[in-house]
C-alpha positions as CSV (number, residue, x, y, z in Angstrom):
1,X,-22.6,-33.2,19.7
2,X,-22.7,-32.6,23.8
3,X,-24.3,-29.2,23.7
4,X,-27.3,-28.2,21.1
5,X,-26.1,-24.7,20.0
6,X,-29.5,-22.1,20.0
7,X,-29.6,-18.6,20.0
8,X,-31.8,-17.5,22.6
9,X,-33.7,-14.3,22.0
10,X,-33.5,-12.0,25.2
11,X,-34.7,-8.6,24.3
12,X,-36.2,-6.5,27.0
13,X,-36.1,-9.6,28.8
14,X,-34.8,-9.8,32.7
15,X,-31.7,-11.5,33.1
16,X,-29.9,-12.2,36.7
17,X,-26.3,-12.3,36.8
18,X,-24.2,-13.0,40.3
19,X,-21.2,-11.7,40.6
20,X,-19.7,-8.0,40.5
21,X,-15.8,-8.3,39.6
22,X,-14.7,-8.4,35.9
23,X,-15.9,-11.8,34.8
24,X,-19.2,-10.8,35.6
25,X,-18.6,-7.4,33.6
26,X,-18.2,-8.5,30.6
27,X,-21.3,-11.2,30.8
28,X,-23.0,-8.1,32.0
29,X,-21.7,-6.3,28.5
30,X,-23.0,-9.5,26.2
31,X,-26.4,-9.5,27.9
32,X,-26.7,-5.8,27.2
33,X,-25.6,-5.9,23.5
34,X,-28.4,-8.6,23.1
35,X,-31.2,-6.0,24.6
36,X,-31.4,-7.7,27.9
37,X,-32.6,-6.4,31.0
38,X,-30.0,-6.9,33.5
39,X,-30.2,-7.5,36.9
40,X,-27.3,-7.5,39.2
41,X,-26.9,-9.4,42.9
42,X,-23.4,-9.2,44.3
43,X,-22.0,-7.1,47.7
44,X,-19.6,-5.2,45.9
45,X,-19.5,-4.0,42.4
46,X,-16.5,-3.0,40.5
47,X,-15.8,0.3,38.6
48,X,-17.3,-0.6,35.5
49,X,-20.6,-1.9,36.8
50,X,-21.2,0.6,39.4
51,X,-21.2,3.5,36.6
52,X,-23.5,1.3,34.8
53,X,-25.7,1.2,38.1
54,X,-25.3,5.0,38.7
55,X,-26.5,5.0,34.8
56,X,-29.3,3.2,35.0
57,X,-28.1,0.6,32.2
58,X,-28.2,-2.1,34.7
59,X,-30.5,-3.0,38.2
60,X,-28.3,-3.9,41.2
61,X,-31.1,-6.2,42.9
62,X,-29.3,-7.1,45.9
63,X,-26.2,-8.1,47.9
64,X,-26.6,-11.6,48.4
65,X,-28.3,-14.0,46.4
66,X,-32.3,-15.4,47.1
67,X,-33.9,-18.4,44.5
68,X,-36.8,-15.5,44.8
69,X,-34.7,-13.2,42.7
70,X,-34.7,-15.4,39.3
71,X,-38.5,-15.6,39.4
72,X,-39.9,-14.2,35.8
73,X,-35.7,-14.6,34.9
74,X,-35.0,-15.5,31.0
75,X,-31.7,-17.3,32.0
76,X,-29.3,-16.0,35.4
77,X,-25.6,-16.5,35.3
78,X,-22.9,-17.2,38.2
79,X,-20.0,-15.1,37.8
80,X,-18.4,-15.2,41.5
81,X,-15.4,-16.1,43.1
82,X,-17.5,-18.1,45.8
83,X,-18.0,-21.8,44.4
84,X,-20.8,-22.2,47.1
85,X,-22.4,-19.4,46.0
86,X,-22.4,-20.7,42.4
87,X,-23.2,-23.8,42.8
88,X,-26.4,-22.6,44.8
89,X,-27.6,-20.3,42.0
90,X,-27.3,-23.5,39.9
91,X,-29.0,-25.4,41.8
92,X,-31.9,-22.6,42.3
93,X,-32.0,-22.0,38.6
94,X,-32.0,-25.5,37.3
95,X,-35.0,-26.3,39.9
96,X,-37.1,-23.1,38.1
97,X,-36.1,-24.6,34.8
98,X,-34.0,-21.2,34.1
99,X,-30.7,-21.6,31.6
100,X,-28.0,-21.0,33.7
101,X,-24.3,-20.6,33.0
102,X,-21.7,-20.9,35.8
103,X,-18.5,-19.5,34.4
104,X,-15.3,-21.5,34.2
105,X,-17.7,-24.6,35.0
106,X,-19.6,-26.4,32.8
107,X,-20.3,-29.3,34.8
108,X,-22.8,-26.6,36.5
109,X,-23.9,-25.3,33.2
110,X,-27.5,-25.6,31.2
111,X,-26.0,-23.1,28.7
112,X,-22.3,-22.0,28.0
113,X,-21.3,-18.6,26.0
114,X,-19.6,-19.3,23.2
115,X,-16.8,-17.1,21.4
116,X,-19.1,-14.5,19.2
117,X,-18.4,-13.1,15.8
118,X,-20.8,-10.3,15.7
119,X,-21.9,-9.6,12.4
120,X,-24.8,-7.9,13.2
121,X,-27.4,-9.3,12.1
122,X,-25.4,-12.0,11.4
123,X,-23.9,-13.4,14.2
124,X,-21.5,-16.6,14.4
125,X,-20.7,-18.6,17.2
126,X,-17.6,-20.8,18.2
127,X,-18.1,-23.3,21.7
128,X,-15.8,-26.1,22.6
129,X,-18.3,-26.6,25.3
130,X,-16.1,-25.4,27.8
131,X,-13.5,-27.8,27.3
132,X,-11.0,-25.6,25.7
133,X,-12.3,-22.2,25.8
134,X,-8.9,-20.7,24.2
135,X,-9.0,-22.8,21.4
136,X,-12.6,-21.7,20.4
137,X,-11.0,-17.9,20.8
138,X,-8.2,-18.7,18.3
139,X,-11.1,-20.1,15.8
140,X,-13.1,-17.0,16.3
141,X,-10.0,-15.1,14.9
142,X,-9.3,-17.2,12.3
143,X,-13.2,-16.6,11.2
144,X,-12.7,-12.8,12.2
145,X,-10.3,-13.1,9.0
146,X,-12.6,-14.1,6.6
147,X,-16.2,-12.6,8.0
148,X,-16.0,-9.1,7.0
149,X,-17.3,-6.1,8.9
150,X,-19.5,-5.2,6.7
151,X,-21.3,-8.8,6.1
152,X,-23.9,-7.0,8.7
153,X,-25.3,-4.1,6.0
154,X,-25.1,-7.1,3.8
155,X,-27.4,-9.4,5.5
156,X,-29.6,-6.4,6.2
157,X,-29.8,-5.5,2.3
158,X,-30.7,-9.2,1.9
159,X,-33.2,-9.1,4.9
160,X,-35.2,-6.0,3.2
161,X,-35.2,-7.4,-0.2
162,X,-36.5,-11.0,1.4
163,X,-40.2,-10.9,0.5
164,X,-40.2,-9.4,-2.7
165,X,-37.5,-11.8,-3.6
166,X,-39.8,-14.8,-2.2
167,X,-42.6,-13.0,-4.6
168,X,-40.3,-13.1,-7.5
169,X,-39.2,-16.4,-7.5
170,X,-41.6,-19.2,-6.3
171,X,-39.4,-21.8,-5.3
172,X,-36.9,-22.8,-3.1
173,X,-34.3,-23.8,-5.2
174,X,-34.7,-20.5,-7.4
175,X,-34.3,-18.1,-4.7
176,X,-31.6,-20.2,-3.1
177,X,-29.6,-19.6,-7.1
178,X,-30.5,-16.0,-6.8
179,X,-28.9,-14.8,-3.4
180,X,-26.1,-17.4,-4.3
181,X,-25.4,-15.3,-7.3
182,X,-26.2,-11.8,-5.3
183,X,-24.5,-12.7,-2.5
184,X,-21.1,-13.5,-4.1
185,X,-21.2,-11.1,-6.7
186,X,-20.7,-7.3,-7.7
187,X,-23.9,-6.1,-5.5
188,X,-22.2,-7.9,-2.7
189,X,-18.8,-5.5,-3.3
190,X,-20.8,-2.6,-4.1
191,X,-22.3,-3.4,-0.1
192,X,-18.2,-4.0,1.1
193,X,-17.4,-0.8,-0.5
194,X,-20.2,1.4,1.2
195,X,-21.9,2.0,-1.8
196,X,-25.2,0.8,-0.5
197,X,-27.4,3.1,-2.6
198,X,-26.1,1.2,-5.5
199,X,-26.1,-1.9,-4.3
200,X,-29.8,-1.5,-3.4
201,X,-30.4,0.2,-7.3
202,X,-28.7,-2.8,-8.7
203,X,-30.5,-5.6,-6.5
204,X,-34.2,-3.7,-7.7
205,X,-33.1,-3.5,-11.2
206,X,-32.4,-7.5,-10.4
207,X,-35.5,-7.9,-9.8
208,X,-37.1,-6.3,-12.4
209,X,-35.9,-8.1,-15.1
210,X,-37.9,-10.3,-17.0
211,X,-35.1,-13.1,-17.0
212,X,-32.3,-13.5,-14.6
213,X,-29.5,-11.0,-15.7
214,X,-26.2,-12.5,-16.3
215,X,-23.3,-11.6,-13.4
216,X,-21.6,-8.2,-14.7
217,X,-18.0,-8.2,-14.4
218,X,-16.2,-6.2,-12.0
219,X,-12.2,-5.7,-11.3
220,X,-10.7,-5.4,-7.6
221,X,-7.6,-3.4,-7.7
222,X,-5.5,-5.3,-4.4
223,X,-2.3,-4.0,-2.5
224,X,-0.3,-7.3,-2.1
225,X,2.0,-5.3,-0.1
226,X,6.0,-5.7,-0.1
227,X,6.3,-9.7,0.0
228,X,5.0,-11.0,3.5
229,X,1.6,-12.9,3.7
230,X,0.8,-12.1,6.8
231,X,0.8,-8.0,6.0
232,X,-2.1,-8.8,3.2
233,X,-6.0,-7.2,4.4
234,X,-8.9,-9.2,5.4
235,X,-10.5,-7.4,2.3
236,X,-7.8,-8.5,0.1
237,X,-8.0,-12.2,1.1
238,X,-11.4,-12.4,0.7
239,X,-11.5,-10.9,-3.2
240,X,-8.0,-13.1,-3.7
241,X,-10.6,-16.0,-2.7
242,X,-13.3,-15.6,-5.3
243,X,-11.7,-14.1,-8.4
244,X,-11.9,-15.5,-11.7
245,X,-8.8,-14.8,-12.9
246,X,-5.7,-12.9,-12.0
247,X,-3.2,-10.1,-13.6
248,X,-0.4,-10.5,-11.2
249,X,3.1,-8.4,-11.7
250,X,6.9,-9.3,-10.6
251,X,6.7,-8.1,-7.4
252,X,3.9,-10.6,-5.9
253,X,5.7,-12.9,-4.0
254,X,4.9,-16.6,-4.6
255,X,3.9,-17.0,-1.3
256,X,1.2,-14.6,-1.9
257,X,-0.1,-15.8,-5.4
258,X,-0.6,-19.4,-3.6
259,X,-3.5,-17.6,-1.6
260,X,-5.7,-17.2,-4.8
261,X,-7.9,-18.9,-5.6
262,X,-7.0,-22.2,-7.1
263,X,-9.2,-22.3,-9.5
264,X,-8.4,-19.0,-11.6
265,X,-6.5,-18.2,-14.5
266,X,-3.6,-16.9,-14.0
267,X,-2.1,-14.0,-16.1
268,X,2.0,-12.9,-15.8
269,X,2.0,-8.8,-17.0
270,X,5.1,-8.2,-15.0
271,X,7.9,-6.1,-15.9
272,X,11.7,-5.7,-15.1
273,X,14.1,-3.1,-16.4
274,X,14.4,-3.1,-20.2
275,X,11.4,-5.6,-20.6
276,X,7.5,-5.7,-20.1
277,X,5.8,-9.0,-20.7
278,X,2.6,-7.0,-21.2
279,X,2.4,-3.0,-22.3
280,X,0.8,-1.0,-20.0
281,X,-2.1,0.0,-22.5
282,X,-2.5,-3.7,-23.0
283,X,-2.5,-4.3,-19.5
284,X,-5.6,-1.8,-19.3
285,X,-7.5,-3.2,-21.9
286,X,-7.2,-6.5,-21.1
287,X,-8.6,-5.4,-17.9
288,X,-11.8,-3.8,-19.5
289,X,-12.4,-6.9,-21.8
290,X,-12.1,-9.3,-19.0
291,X,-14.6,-7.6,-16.6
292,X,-17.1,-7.2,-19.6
293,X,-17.0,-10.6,-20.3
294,X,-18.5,-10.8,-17.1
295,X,-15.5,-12.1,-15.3
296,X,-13.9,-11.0,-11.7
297,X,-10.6,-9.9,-12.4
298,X,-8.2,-9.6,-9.5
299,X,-5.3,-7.0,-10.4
300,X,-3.2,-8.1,-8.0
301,X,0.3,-5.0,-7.2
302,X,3.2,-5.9,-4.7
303,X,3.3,-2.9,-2.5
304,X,0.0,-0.3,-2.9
305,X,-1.3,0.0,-6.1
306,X,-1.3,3.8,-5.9
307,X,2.5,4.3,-4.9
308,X,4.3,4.0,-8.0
309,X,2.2,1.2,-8.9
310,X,0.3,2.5,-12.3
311,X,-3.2,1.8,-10.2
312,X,-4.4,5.3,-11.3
313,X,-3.5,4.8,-14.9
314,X,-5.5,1.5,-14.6
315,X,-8.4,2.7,-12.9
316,X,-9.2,5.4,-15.4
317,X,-9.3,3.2,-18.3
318,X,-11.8,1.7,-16.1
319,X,-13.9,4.5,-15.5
320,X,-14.0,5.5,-19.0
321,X,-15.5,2.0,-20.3
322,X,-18.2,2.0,-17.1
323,X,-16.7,-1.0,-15.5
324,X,-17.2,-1.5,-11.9
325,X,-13.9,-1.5,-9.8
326,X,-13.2,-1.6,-6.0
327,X,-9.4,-1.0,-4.9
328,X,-7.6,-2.3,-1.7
329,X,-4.7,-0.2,-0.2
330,X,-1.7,-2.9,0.7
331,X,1.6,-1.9,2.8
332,X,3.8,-0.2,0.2
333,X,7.1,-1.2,0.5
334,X,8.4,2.2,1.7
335,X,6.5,1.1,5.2
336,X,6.7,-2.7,5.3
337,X,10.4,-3.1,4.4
338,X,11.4,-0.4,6.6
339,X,9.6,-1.9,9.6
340,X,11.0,-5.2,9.2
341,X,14.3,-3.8,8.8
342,X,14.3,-1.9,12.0
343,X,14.3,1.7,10.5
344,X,11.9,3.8,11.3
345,X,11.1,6.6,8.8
346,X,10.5,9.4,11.0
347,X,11.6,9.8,14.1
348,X,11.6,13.0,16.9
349,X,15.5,13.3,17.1
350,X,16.5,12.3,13.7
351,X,13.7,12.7,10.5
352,X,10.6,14.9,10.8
353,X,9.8,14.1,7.4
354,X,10.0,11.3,4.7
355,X,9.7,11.5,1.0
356,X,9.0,8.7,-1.3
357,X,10.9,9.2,-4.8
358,X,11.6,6.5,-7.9
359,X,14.8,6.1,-9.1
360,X,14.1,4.8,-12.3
361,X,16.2,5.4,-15.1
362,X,15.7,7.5,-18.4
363,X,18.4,7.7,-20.6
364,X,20.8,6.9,-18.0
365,X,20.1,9.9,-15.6
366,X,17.5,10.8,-12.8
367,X,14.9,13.4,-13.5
368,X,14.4,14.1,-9.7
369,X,14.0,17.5,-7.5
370,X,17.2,17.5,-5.8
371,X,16.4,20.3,-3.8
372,X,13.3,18.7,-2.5
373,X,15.7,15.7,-1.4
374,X,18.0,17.3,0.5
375,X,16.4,19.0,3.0
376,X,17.4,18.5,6.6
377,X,15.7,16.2,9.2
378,X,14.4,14.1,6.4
379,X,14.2,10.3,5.4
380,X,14.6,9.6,1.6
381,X,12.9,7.0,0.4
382,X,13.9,5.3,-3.5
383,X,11.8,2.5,-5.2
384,X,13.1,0.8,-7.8
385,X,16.8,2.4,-7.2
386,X,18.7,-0.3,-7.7
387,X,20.1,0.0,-10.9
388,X,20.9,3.1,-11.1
389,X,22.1,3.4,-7.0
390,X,25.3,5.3,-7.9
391,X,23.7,7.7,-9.9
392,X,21.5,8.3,-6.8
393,X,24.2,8.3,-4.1
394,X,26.7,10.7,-6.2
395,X,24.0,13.5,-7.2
396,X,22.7,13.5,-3.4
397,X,26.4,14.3,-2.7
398,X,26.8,16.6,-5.3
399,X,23.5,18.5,-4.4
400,X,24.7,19.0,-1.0
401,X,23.7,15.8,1.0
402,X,27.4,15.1,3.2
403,X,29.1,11.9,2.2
404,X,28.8,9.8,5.3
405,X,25.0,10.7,5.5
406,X,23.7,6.9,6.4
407,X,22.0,5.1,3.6
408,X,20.9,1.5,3.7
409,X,19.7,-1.0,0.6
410,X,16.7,-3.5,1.7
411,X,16.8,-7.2,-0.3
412,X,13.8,-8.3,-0.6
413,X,12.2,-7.4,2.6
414,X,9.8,-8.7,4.6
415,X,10.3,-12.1,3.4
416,X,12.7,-14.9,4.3
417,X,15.7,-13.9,1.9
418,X,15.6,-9.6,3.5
419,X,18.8,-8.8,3.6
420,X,20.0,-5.5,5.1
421,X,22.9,-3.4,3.3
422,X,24.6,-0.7,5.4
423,X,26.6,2.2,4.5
424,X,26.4,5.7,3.8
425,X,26.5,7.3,0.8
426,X,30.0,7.3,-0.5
427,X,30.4,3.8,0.1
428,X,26.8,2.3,-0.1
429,X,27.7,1.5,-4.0
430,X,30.8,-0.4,-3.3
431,X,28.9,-2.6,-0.5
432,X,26.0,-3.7,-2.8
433,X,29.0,-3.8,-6.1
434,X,29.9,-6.8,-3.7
435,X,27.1,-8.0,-3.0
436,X,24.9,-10.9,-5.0
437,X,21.3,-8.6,-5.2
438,X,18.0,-8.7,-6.4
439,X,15.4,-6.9,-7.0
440,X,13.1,-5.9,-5.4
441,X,14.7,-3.9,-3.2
442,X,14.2,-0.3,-1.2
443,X,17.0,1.9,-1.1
444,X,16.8,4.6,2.5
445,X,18.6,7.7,3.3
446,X,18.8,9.5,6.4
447,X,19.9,9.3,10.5
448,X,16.9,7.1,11.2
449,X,20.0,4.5,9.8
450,X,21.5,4.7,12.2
451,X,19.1,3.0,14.2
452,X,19.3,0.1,12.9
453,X,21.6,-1.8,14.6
454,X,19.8,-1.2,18.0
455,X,16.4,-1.7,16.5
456,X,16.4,-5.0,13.8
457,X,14.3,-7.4,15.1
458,X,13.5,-9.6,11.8
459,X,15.3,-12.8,11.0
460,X,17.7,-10.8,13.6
């Protein structure tokens, strides 16, 4: 290890920093999110830093730098364009036993600034020691992925609860098992979820018991969104990542189902036209018998769970039994499958509105509102249409949509095997007739069609 990596506490505390372009900004801006006083020394002070001057945020101490200027300094930093200038604030600080950090030189450094996840009061730090700052960036993203937001409310629960949890349980190992258990489980979500006032309820009640309580169950309603990995949330990740087990549905794309966690069960409950592997009442159940076992259940949707995706049916069997639930939006399909096909759904010269619509089949016919669907300047969007896509195409026609009105059929999108079907809708049938397809797919109507052409940029 070539640098020992503290966090130095600089509250109220006078800090010098050379330099008055941008590099020396945005020390400035770390210094002051830390509660630093900061002083300033350079002849000319951009944009940024002079409003913070005329403020009264920062001190500007000076136009050239004097070793008498980092006396009663907690650490200084050289941020100029001058290398002489640098090296002699190095020099000077190094001699008063002041941290210094020269930027873009370590060889000059006592200290180096590392890339920050601020977590408020949990706060992470990535350092390559200046070898490959870039690199230590790209690892602060990757760990932006997986820290949430909200770990900060949840390390300052924990911090409140600290003393009476040292009360309650006299050793070490004991209150290490306790926060291990709090800090993974349902008063951890309630914290994610901005229910605080819960959370805090449920951590007392914790407390309070004579005995340890068992983990209560909870299920996490997840958005996989249309098929792509990289379109999943940070929030659904994480839950993916710590479930117990899994109700997953046809539409979650392998590539997606890999990113749960390896050790839970997995449960199929998907459905396809004519057939359901699970009912939808025993899909509910199931749910509410899993989570009172105590269990995490992951209810994992392709698309958004609450666009033609049941989630609201599921959630209220839910609610009824008292379980505990959380649910996380995903891209429906309507957005993500558009997008990667190049075909925007409004647009100022061609849609000022778009509809979402399901063209599932009962007894061989569509129960839609025509005249809600053909209304000018619009984008029609059909899920699950398929199947019955002539059905669709001919009663638009009949109900007074023109013939050669642009419609398009989206394969699969947003993985590798989209495919993008163009017609209109007199001949859209015929294409896809042709056509080898499978579900799912998206079916669009409308002049933002046309754009697509000029516009496809995936696997283009």
């Amino acid at each position: 290890m070539d640098w020992l990596p503290i966090f130095v506490e600089v509250k109220n505390a006078p800090c010098l920093v050379v330099g008055g372009g941008e590099v020396a900004a945005r020390k400035v801006d770390l210094l002051l999110r830390a509660g630093a006083s900061v002083h300033i020394v350079a002849p000319k002070l951009n944009e940024r830093l002079q409003q913070q001057v005329q403020n009264r945020v920062v001190q500007h101490g000076g136009l050239e730098f004097h070793d008498e200027q980092l006396h009663g300094c907690r650490l200084a930093v050289a941020a100029t364009d001058d290398e002489a200038v640098n090296r002699r604030v190095a020099e000077a600080a190094r001699a008063h036993n002041i941290p210094v950090n020269v930027v873009d030189q370590p060889a000059l450094c006592t200290f180096i600034f590392p890339s920050i996840i601020d977590r408020s009061p949990l706060v992470a730090a990535v350092s390559t020691g200046g070898a490959a700052p870039v690199l230590a960036r790209l690892v602060r993203a990757r760990l932006e992925t997986l820290i949430p937001a909200s770990y900060g409310r949840l390390a300052a629960l924990a911090t409140r609860f600290r003393s009476q949890v040292k009360q309650r349980y006299t050793t070490l190992a004991e209150r290490r098992r306790f926060w291990e258990d709090v800090l993974q489980g349902p008063i951890a979500e309630q914290v994610y979820a901005g229910q605080e006032a819960a959370a805090e309820q449920a951590l007392t009640q914790r407390l309070q018991q004579a005995q340890p309580l068992l983990s209560r169950g909870a299920v996490y309603l997840v958005g996989a969104g249309p098929g792509d990995p990289d379109l999943l949330t940070f929030r659904a990740l994480r839950l993916m990542q710590q479930a117990d087990v899994v109700l997953y549905d046809r539409l979650v794309s392998p590539a997606i189902l890999d990113l749960v966690r390896r050790e839970a069960e997995r449960i199929y409950v998907g459905k396809r036209r004519s057939f359901h592997a699970v009912r939808q009442e025993e899909i509910n159940e199931l749910l509410v018998k899993l989570a009172q076992e105590g269990k995490r259940v992951l209810r994992l949707k392709g698309g958004d769970p609450f666009v033609f995706g049941r989630g609201g049916e599921e959630i209220a069997s839910l609610a009824e039994e008292g379980v505990s639930f959380q649910i996380v939006p995903g891209v429906t399909a309507a957005n993500g499958c558009a997008a990667y096909a190049g075909i925007p759904l409004t647009h100022r010269d061609y849609a000022q509105s778009v509809l979402f619509v399901t063209g599932h089949l009962k007894d061989g016919s569509m129960d839609l509102n025509w005249p809600a669907l053909v209304q000018p300047a619009q984008t029609v969007v059909v899920y699950m249409g398929l199947t019955g896509l002539d059905i669709l195409c001919r009663e638009l026609i009949a109900h007074g949509v023109r013939a050669d009105m642009p419609a398009a059929l989206v394969e699969q999108g947003t993985t590798s095997k989209q495919r993008v079907l163009i017609g209109d809708l007199s001949s859209l049938p015929d294409v896809v007739a042709h056509q080898d397809v499978h579900a799912p797919t998206l079916v669009i109507v409308g002049e933002v069609v046309t754009l697509h052409d000029q516009l496809k940029w995936f696997g283009a």
